[in-house]
gemmi code that builds the backbone of each chain (N, CA, C; Angstrom):
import gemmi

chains = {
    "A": [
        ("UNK", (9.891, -4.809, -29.908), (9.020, -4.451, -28.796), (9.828, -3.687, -27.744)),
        ("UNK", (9.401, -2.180, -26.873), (9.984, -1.897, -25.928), (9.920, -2.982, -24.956)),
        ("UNK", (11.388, -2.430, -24.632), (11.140, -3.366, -22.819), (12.340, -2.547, -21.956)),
        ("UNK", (11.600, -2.078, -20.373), (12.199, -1.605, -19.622), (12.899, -2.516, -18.556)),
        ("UNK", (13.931, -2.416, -17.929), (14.686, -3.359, -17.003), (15.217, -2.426, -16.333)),
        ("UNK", (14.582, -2.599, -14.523), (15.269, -2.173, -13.391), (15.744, -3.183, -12.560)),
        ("UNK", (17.083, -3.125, -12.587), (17.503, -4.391, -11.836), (17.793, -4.183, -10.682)),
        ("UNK", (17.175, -3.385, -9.672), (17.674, -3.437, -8.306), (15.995, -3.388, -7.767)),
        ("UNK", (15.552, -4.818, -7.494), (14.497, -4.459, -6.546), (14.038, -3.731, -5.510)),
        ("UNK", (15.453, -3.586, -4.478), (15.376, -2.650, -3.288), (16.621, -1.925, -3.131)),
        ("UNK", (16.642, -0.523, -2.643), (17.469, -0.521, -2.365), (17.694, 0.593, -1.287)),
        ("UNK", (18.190, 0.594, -0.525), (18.420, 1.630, 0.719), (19.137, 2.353, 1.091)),
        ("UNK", (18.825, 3.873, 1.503), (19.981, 5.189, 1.528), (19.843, 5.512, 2.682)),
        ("UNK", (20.634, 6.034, 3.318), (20.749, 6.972, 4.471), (20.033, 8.319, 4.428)),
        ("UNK", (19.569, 8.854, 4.907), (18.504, 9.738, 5.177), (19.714, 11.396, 4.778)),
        ("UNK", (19.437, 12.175, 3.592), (20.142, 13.562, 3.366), (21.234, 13.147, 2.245)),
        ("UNK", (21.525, 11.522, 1.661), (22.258, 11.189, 0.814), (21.498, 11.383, -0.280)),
        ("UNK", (22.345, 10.808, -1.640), (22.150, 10.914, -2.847), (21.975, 9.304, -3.349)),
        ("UNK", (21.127, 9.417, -3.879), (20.507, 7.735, -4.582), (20.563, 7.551, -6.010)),
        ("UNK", (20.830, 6.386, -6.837), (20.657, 6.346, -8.009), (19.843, 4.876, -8.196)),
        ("UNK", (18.819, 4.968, -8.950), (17.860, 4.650, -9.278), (18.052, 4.120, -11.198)),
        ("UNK", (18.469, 2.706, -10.879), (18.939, 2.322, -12.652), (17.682, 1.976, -13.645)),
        ("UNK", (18.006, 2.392, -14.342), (16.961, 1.983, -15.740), (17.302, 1.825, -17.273)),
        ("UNK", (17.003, 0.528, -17.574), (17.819, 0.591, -18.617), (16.297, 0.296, -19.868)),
        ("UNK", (17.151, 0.772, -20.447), (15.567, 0.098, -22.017), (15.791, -0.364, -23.305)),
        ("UNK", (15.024, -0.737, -23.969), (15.446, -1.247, -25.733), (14.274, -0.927, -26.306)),
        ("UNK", (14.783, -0.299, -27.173), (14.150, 0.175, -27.989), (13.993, 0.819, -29.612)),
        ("UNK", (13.354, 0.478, -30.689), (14.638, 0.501, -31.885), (13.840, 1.858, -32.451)),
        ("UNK", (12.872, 2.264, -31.765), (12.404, 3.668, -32.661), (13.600, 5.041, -31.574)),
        ("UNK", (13.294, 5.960, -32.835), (14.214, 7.036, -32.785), (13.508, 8.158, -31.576)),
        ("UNK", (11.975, 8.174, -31.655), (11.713, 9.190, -30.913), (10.939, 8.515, -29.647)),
        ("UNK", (10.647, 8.416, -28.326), (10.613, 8.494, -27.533), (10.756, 8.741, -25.926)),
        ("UNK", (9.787, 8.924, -25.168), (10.116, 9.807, -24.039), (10.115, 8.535, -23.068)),
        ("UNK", (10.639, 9.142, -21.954), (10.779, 7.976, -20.214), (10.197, 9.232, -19.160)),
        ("UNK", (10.217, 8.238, -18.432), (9.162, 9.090, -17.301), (9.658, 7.983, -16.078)),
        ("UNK", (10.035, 8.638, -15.109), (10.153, 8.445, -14.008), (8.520, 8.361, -12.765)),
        ("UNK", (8.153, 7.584, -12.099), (6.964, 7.828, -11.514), (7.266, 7.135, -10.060)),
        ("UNK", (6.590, 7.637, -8.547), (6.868, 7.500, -7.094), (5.462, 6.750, -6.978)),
        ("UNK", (5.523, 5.499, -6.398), (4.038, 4.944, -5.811), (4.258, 4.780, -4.527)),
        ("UNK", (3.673, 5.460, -3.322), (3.759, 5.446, -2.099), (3.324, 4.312, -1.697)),
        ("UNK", (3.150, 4.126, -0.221), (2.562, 2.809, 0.035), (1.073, 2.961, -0.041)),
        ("UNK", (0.460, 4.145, -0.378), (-1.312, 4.469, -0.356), (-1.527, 4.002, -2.002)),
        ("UNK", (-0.342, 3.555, -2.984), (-0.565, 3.162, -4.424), (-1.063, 4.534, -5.132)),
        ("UNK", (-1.136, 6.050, -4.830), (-0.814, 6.749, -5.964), (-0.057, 6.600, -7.061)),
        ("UNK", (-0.276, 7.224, -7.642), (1.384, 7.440, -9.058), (1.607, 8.585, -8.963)),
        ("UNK", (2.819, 8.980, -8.392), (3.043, 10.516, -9.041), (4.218, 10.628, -9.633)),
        ("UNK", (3.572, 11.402, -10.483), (4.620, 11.834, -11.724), (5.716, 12.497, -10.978)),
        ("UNK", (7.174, 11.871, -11.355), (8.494, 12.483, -11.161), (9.408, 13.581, -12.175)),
        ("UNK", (9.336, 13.364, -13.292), (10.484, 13.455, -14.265), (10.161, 12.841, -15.516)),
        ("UNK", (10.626, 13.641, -16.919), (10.700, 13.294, -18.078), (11.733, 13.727, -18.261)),
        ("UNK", (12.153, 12.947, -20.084), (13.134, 12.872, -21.049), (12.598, 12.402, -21.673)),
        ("UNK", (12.776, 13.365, -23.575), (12.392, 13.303, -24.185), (13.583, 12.809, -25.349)),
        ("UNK", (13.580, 11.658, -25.792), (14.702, 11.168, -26.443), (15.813, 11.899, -27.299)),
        ("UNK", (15.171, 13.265, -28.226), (16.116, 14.315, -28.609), (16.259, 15.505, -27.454)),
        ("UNK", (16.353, 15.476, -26.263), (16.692, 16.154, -25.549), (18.121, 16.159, -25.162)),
        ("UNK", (19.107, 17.107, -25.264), (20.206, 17.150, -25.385), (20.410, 17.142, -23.529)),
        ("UNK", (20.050, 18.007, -23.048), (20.570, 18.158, -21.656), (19.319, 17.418, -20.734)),
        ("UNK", (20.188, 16.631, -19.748), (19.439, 15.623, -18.683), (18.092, 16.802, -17.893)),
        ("UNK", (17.299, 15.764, -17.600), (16.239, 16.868, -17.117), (16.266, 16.575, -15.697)),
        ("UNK", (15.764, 17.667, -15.123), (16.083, 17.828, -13.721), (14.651, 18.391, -13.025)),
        ("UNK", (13.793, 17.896, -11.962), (12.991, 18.741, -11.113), (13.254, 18.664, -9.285)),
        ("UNK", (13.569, 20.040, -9.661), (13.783, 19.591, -7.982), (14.944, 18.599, -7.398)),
        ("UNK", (14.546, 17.954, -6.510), (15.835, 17.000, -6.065), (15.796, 15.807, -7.231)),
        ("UNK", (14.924, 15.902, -8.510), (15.086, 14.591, -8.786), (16.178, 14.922, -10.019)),
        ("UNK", (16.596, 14.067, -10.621), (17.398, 14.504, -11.929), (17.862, 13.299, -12.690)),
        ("UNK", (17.553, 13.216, -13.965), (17.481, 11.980, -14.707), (18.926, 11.710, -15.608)),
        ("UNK", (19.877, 11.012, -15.343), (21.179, 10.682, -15.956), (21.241, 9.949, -17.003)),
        ("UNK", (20.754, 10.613, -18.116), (20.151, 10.186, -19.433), (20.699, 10.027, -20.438)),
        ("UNK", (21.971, 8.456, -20.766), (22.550, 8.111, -21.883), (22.185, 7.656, -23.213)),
        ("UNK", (21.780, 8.311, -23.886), (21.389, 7.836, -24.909), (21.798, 6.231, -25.931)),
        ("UNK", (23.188, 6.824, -25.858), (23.726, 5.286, -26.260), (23.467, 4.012, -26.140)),
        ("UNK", (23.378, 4.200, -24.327), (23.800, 3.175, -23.426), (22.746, 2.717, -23.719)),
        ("UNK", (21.237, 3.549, -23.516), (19.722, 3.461, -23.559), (19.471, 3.309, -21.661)),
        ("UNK", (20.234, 4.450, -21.300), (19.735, 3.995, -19.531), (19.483, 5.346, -19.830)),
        ("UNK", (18.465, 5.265, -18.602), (17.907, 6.408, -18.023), (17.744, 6.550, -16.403)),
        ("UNK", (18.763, 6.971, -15.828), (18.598, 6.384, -14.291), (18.302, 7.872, -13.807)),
        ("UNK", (17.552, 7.393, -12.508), (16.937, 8.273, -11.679), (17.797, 8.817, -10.550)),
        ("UNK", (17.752, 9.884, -10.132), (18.626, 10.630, -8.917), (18.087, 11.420, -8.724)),
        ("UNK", (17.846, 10.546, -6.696), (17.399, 12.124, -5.905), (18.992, 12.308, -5.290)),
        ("UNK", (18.606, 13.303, -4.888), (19.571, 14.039, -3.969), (19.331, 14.129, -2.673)),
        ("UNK", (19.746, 14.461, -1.378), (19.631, 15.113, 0.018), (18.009, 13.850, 0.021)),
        ("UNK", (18.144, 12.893, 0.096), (17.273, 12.037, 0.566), (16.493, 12.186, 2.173)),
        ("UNK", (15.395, 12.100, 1.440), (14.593, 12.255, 2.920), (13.571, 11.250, 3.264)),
        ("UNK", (13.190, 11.034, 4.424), (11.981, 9.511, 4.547), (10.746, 9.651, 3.767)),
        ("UNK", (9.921, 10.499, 3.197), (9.133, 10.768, 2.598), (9.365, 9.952, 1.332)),
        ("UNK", (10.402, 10.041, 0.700), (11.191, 9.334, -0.575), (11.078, 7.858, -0.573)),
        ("UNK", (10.475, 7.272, 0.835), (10.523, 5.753, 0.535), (9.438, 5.310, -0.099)),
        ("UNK", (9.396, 4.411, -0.970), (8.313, 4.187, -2.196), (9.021, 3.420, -3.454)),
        ("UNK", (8.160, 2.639, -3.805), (8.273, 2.173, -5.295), (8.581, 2.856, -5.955)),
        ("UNK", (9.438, 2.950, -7.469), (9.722, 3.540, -8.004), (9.825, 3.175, -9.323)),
        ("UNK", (9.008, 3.275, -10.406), (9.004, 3.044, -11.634), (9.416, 3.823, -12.809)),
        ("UNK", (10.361, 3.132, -13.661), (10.698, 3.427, -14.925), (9.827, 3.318, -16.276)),
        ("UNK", (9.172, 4.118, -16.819), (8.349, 4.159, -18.392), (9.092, 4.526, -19.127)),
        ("UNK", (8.413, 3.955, -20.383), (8.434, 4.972, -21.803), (7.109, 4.857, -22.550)),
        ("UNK", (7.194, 5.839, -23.301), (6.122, 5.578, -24.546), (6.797, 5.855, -25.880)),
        ("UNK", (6.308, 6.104, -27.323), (7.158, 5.952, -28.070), (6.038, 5.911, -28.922)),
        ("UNK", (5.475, 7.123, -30.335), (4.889, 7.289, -31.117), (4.259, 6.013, -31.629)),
        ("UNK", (5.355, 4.843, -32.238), (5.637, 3.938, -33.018), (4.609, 2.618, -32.279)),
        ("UNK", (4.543, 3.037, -31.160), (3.729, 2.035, -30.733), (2.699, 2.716, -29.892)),
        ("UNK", (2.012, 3.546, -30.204), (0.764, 4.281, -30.307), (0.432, 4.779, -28.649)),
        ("UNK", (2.216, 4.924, -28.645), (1.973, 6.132, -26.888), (1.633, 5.272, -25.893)),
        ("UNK", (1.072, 3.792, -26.046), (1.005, 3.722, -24.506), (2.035, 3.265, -24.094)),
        ("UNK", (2.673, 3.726, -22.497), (3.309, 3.424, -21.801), (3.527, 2.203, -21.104)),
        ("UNK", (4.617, 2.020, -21.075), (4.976, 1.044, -20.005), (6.445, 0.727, -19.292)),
        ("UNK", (6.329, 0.098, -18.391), (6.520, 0.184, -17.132), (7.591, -0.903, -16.804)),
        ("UNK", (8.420, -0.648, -16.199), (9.579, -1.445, -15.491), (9.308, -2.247, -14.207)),
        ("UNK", (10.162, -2.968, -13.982), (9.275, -4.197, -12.530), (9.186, -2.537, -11.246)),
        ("UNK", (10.060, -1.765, -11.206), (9.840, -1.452, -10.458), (11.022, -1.471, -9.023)),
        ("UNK", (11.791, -0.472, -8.158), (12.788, -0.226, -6.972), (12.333, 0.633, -6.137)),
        ("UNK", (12.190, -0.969, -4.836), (11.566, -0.091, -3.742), (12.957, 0.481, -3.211)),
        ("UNK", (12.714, 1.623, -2.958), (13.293, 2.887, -1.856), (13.295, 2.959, -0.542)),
        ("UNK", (14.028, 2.900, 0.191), (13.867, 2.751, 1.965), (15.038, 3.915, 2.529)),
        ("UNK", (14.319, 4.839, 2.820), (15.414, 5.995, 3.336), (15.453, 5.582, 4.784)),
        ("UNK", (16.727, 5.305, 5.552), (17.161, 5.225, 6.765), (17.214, 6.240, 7.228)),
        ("UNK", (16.642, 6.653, 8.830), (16.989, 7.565, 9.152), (18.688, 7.965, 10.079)),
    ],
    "B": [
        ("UNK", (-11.415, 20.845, -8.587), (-10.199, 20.642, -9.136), (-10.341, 19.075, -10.107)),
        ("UNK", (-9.585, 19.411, -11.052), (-9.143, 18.345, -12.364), (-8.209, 17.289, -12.274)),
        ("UNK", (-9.479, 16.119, -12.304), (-8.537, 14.741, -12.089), (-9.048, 13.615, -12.483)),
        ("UNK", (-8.820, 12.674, -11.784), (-9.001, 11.451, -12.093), (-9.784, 11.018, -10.884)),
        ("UNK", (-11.222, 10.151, -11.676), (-11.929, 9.387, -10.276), (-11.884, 7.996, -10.282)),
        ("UNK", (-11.476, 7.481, -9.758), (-11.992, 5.729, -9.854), (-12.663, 5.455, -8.386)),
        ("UNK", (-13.723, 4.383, -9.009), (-14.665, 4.317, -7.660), (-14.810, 2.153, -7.868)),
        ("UNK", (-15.039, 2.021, -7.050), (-15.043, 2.154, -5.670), (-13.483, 1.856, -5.352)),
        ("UNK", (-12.893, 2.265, -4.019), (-11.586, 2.363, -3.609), (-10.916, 0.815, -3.478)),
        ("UNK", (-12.162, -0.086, -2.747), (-11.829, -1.745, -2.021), (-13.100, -1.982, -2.461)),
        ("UNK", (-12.826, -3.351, -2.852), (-14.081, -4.287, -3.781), (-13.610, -5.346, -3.214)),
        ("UNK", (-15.104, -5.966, -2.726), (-14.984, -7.559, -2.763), (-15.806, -8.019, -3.024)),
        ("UNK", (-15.322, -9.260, -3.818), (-16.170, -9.967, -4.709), (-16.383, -11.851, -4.874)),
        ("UNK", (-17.029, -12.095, -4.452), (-17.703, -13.538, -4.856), (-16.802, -14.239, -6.336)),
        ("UNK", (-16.098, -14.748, -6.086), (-15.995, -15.882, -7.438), (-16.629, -15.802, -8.492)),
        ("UNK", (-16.952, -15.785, -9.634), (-17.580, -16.211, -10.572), (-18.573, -14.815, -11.041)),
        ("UNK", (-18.455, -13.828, -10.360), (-19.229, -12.389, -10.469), (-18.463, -11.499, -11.363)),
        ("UNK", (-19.252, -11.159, -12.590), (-18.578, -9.883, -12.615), (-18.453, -8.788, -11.931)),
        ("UNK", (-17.649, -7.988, -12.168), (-17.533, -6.317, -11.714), (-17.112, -5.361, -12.410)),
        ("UNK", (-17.667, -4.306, -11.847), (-16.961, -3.009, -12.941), (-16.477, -2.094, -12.306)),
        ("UNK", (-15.521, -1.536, -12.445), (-15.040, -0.602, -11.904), (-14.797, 0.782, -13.002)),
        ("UNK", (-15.047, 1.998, -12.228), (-15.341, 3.075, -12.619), (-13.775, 4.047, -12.403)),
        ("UNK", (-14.122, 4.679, -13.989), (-12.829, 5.892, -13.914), (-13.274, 6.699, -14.431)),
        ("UNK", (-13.666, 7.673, -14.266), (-14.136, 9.604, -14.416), (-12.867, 10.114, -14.975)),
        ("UNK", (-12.889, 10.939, -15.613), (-11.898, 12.223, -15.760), (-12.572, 13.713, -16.232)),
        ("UNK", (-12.175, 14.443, -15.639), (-12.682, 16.080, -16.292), (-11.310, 16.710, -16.556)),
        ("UNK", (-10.486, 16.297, -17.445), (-8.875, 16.754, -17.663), (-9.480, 17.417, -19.202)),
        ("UNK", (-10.706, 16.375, -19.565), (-10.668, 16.483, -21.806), (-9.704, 15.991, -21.912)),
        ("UNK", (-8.936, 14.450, -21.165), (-7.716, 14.092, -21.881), (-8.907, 13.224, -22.884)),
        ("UNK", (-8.471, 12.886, -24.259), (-8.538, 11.535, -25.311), (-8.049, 10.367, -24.741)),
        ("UNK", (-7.352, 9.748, -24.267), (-6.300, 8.874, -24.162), (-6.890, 8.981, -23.151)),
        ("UNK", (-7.609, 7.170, -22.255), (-7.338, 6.959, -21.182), (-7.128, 5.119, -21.071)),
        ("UNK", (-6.787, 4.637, -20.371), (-5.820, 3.278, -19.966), (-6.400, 2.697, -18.661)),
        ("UNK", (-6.449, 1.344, -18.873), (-6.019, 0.697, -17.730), (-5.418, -0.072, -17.392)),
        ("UNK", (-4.563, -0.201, -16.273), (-3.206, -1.181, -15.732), (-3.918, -2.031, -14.680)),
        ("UNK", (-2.945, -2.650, -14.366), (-3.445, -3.888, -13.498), (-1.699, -3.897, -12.948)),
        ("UNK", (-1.856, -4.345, -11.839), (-0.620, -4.636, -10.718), (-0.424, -5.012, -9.940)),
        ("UNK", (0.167, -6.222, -9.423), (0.203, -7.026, -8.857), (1.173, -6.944, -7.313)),
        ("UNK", (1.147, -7.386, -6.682), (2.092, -6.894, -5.853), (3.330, -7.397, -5.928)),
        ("UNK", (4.260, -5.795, -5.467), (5.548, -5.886, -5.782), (6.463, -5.680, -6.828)),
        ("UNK", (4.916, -5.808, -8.347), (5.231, -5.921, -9.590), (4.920, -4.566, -10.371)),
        ("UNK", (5.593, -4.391, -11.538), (5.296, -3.471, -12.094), (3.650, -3.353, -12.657)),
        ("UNK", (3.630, -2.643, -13.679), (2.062, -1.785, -14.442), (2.017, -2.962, -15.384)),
        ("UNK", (0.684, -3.576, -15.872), (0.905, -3.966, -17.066), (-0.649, -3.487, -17.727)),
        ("UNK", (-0.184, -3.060, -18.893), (-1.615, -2.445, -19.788), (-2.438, -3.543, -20.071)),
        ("UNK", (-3.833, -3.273, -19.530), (-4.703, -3.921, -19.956), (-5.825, -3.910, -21.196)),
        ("UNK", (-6.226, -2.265, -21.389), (-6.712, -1.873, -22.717), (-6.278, -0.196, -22.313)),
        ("UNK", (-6.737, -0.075, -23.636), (-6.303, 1.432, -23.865), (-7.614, 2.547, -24.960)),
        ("UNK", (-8.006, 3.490, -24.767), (-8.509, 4.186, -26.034), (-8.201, 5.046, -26.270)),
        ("UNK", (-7.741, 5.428, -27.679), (-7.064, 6.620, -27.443), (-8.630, 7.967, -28.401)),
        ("UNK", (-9.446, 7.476, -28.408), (-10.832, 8.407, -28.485), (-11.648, 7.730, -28.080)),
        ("UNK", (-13.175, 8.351, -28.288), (-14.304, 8.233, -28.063), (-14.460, 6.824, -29.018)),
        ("UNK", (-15.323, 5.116, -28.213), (-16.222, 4.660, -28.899), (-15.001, 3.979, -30.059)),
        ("UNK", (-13.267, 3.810, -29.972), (-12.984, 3.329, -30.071), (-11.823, 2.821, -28.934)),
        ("UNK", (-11.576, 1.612, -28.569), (-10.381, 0.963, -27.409), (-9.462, -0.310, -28.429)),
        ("UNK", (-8.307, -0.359, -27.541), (-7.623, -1.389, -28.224), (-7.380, -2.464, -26.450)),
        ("UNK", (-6.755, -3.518, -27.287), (-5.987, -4.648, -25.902), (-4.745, -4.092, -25.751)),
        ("UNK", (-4.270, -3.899, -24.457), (-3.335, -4.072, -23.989), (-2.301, -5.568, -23.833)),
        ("UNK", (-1.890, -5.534, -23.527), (-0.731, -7.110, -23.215), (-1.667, -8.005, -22.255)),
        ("UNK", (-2.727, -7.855, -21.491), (-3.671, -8.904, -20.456), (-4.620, -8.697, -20.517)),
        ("UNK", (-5.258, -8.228, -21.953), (-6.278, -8.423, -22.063), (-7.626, -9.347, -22.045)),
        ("UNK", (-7.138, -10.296, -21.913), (-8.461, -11.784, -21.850), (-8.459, -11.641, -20.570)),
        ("UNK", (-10.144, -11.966, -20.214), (-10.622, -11.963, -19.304), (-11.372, -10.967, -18.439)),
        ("UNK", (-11.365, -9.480, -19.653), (-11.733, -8.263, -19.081), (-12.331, -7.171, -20.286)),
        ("UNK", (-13.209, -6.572, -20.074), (-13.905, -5.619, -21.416), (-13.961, -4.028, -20.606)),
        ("UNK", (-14.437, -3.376, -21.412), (-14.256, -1.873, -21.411), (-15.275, -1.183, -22.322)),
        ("UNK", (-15.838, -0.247, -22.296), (-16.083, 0.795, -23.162), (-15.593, 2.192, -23.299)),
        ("UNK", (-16.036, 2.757, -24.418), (-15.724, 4.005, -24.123), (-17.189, 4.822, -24.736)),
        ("UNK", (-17.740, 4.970, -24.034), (-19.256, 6.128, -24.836), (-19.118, 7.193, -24.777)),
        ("UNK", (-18.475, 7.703, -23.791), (-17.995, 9.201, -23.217), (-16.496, 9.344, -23.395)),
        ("UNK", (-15.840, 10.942, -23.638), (-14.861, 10.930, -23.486), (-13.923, 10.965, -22.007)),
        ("UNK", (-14.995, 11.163, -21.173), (-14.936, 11.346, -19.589), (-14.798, 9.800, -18.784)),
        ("UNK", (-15.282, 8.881, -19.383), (-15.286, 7.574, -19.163), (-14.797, 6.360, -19.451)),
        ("UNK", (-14.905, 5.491, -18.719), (-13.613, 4.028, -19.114), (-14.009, 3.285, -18.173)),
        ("UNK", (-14.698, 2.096, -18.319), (-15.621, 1.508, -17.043), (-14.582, 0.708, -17.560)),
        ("UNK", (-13.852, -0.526, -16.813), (-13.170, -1.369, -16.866), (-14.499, -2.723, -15.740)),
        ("UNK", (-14.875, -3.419, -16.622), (-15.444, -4.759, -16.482), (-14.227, -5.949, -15.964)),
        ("UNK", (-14.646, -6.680, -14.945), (-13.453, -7.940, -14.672), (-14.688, -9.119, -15.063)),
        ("UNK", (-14.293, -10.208, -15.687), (-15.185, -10.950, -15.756), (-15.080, -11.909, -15.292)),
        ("UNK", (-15.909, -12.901, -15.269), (-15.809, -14.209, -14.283), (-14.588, -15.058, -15.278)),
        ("UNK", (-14.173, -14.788, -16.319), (-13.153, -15.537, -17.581), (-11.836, -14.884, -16.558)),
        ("UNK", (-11.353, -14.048, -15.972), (-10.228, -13.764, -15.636), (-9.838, -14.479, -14.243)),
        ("UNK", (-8.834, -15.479, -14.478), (-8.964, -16.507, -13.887), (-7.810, -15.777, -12.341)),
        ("UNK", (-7.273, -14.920, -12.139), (-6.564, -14.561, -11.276), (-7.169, -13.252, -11.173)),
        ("UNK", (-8.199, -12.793, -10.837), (-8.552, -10.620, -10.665), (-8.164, -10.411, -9.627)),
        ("UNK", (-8.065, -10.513, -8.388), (-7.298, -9.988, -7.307), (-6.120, -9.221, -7.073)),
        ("UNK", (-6.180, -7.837, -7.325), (-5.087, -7.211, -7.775), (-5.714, -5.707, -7.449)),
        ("UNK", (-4.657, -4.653, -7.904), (-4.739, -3.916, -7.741), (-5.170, -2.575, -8.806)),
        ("UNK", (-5.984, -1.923, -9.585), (-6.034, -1.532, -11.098), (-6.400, 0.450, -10.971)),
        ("UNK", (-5.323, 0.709, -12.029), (-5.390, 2.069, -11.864), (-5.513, 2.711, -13.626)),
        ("UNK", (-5.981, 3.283, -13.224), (-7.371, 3.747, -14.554), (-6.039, 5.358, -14.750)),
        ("UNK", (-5.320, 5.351, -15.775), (-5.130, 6.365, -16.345), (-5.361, 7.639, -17.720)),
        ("UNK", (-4.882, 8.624, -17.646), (-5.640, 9.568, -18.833), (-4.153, 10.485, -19.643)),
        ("UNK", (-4.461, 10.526, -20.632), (-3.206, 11.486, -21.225), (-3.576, 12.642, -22.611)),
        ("UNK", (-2.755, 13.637, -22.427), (-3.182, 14.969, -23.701), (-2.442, 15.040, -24.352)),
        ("UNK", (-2.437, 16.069, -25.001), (-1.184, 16.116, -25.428), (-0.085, 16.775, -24.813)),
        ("UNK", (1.181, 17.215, -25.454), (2.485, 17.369, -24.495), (3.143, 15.675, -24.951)),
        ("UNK", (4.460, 15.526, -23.436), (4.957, 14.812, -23.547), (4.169, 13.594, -23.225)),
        ("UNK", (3.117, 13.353, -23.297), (2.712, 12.004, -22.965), (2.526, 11.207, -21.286)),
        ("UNK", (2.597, 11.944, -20.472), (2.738, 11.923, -19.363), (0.879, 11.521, -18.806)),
        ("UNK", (1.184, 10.288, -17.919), (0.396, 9.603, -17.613), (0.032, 10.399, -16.385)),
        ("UNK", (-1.826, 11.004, -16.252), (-2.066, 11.249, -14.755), (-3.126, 9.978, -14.662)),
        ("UNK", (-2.715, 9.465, -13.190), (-3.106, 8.014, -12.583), (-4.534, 8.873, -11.506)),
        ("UNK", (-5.092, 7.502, -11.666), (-6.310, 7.826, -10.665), (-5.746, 7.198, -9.173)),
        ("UNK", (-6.396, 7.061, -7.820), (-6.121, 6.524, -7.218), (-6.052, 5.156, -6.724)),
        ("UNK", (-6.602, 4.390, -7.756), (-6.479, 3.245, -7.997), (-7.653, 2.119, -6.743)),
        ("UNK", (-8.401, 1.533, -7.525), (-8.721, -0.051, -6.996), (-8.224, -1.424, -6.718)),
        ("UNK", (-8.906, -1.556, -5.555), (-8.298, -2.284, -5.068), (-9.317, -4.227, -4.893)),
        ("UNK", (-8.567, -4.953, -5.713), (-9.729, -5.860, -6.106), (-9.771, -7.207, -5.197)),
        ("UNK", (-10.722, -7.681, -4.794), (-10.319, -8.829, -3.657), (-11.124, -10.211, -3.853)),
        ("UNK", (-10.964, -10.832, -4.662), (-11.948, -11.785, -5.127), (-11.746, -13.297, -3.928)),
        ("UNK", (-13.102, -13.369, -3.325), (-13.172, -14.107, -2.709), (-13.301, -15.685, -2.897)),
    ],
}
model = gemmi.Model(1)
for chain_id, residues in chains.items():
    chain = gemmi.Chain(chain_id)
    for i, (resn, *xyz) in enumerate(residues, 1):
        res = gemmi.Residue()
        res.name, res.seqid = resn, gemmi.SeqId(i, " ")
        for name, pos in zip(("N", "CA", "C"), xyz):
            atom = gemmi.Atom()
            atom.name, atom.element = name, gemmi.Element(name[0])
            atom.pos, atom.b_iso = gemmi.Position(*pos), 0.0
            res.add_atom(atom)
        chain.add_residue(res)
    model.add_chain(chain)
structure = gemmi.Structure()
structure.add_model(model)
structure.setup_entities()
């Protein structure tokens, strides 16, 4: 069975720093993707970031950028130049053919940018 | 513009009542889901279909039904059997590509 593990419930940056955001997973099929997702305090989801398990180079949008070990099976999240807007829940997925695409979801690291 | 509807936003509800809550999409995704979330806590799948007129259970499924008649639709039912509904539930849809979940804005459930 997948299972995602973020072990930092909270955690807090200084406002224009760089954050890392851990995620680790298990998983015994070969092809699947992770997805990074931001839930504000209004409970949207918005989509951050993918990686697609044969993807050779880490994927990157914008300030976000995903530090994606295959081995290890982490997939950690990084913004950059942190700003207060950035404070929010922050969830780790995957999905994975083998178990018929639906996603799921890590407990979850709230974000608190200091100004 | 192309999205996701879930209605009503805040529900409150009497004990022992069912309810249903509503999720629209005009994406033509196949694939749409619903989560349930608790506070503080992560997503957990409650059912899923990935077409028309057929759905599967998710991991919390007892205590809650669904259809699918439309491909535009996914009424998520709470029933008086779900012994904790007070929570929070967001109705998602997916195409193809990488699999990437677009979320509705989610309900908000308050059982009195």
């Amino acid at each position: 069975a997948q299972k995602i593990t973020q072990t930092q419930p909270g955690m807090f940056v200084q406002e224009k720093e760089a954050v890392t955001l851990d995620c680790t997973y298990d998983t015994s099929d070969q092809s699947y993707g992770l997805f990074w997702y931001k839930q504000p305090s209004s409970g949207e989801m918005i989509f951050l970031i993918y990686q697609g398990s044969y993807d050779e180079q880490n994927a990157t949008e914008g300030r976000y950028s995903l530090n994606f070990q295959k081995a290890r099976k982490s997939a950690n999240l990084v913004i950059s130049a942190s700003q207060l807007g950035d404070s929010a829940m922050y969830f780790c997925a995957m999905i994975s053919p083998y178990n018929n695409n639906d996603m799921r979801f890590g407990a979850g690291t709230r974000l608190t940018v200091k100004p | 513009d192309g999205g996701i509807t879930q209605s009503p936003k805040y529900l409150f509800r009497k004990e022992g009542q069912n309810v249903t809550l509503s999720c629209e999409q005009n994406l033509n995704h196949d694939a749409m889901y619903w989560y349930r979330q608790d506070p503080g806590q992560g997503l957990r799948l409650i059912y899923y279909s990935q077409i028309v007129n057929d759905f599967q259970k998710g991991d919390i499924a007892e205590g809650y039904s669904v259809s699918r008649e439309k491909k535009e639709s996914f009424p998520l039912t709470v029933t008086s059997a779900q012994k904790n509904p007070t929570a929070f539930y967001l109705c998602a849809s997916t195409g193809a590509g990488t699999g990437e979940l677009f979320f509705g804005e989610g309900s908000r459930l308050t059982v009195l």
